[in-house]
Steps between C-alpha positions, in 0.01 A plus 500: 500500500417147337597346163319732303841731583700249310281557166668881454836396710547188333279427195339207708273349328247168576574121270208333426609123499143251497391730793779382728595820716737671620727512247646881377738686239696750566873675449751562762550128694492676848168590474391154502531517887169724549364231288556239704397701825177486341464151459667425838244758680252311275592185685504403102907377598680367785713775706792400417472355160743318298623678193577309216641768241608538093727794485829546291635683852543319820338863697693415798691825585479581862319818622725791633520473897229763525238377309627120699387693801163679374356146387595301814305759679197471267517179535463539899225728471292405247472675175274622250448510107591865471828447740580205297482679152623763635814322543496355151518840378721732708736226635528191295777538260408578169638252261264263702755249658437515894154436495536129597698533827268819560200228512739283702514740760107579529415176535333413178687325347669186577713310313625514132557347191610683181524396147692606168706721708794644254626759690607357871801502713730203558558589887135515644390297763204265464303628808439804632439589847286787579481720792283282709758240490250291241735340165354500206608201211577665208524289160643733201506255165646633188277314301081395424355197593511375202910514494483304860282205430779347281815256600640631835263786497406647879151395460568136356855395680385251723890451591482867658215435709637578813626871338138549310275425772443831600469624167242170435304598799456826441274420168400157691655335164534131650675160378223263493663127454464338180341847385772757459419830636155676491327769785362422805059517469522761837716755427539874674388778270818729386568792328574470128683823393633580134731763393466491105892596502537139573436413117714768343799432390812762580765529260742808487265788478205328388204314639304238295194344569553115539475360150187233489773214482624591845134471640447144323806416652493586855095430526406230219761255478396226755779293725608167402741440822309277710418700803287754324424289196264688298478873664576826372505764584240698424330209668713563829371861510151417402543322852613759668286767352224239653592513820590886483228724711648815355665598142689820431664531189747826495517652135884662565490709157832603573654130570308392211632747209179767508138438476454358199704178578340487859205467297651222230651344876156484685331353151742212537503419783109478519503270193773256604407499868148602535352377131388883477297468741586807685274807415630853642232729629441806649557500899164528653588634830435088686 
């Protein structure tokens, strides 16, 4: 098995972005972890690799006490591609929500921050120890960059240092003196991962497609606090998409209200993010 399985299991298909590679579309979220075996086995990312994450669900549950037990062993062992998707398949859950602390627990990935997160729960705990005794930072924000560059925000509030440094270091966002914020020149490549459920809206029984005055607003709309005078944040991702060495971008149809707004989702988010730059091809089995 390789990733040419994913094209009839998963609908994967190859993004053509100014010939930068990897980066791949596809639909359920916990597929994305044969994806980033690949680039891992590639030596294309670091083993672990920070994920930095845009998902309207935090995709923290924790897996049942059996599967806890299956991956630990994996991870002991050594696994393969096939093993690995065969896990995504048969034992993952479904609705795509365990996937992270399944990574966790293999050893591939290492710490996390999510954004736009609607749907999370009050009580979690902001690390996560896995069964080799290594903890894991987790950093679930309810809201875009853009929303966080503002007055008080957790990427501007110098006043919070001391609570935001992880979070800071993670991205290697740094205070420069005089300056206001702006990335460090050497930074670790991450893991840039998009559900397109993070720009739906959910209301009742319906889900909408961010209007384009949502976009301009958490993207265009620069910062006029003095910290982070003058970013936005489509600016903040274009920094983080540069310093990505894998994108996966996870189509959820049924998050997103059906196909045809999946479609209307991924068009938007390529204009206001990517300039519509992104082109969608065929995988071609590399």
């Amino acid at each position: 098995m390789d990733l040419n399985t994913l094209i009839e299991l998963d609908e994967l298909k190859s993004i053509n972005y100014g010939g930068i590679t990897p980066m791949y579309l596809h639909n359920d979220h916990r597929y994305c972890l044969p994806l980033l075996y690949e680039a891992q086995s590639q030596n294309n990312v670091p083993k672990p690799i920070n994920l930095i994450l845009f998902d309207a669900h935090h995709d923290l549950a924790y897996p049942n006490s059996e599967l806890l037990t299956k991956l630990h062993q994996m991870r002991l062992d050594g696994f393969s591609f096939e093993e690995l998707l065969l896990v995504c398949k048969d034992q993952l859950r479904q609705d795509d929500s365990d996937w992270i602390y399944a990574g966790m627990e293999l050893g591939m990935i290492d710490n996390l921050v999510s954004f736009g997160v609607q749907f999370d729960e009050p009580d979690r705990k902001p690390k996560y120890e896995d069964q080799t005794g290594y903890e894991h930072t987790l950093h679930v924000l309810c809201c875009t960059p853009g929303q966080l560059l503002g007055y008080q925000g957790s990427l501007s509030d110098v006043a919070r240092q001391n609570e935001l440094r992880s979070l800071w270091n993670l991205f290697q966002w740094e205070l420069v003196p005089q300056e206001g914020f702006q990335f460090s020149n050497e930074r670790a490549k991450i893991w840039l991962n998009i559900d397109l459920d993070c720009f739906v809206i959910n209301w009742q029984d319906y889900l909408f497609p961010w209007p384009d005055e949502v976009f301009v607003d958490r993207f265009e709309i620069p910062s006029d606090y003095w910290s982070t005078n003058g970013w936005t944040g489509k600016q903040f991702f274009q920094k983080l998409f540069e310093t990505s060495g894998l994108l996966t971008i996870a189509r959820e149809p049924s998050y997103c209200g059906g196909e045809e707004k999946t479609n209307e989702v991924f068009n938007k988010v390529n204009h206001y993010l990517f300039d519509n730059s992104l082109q969608i091809v065929a995988f071609d089995g590399r």
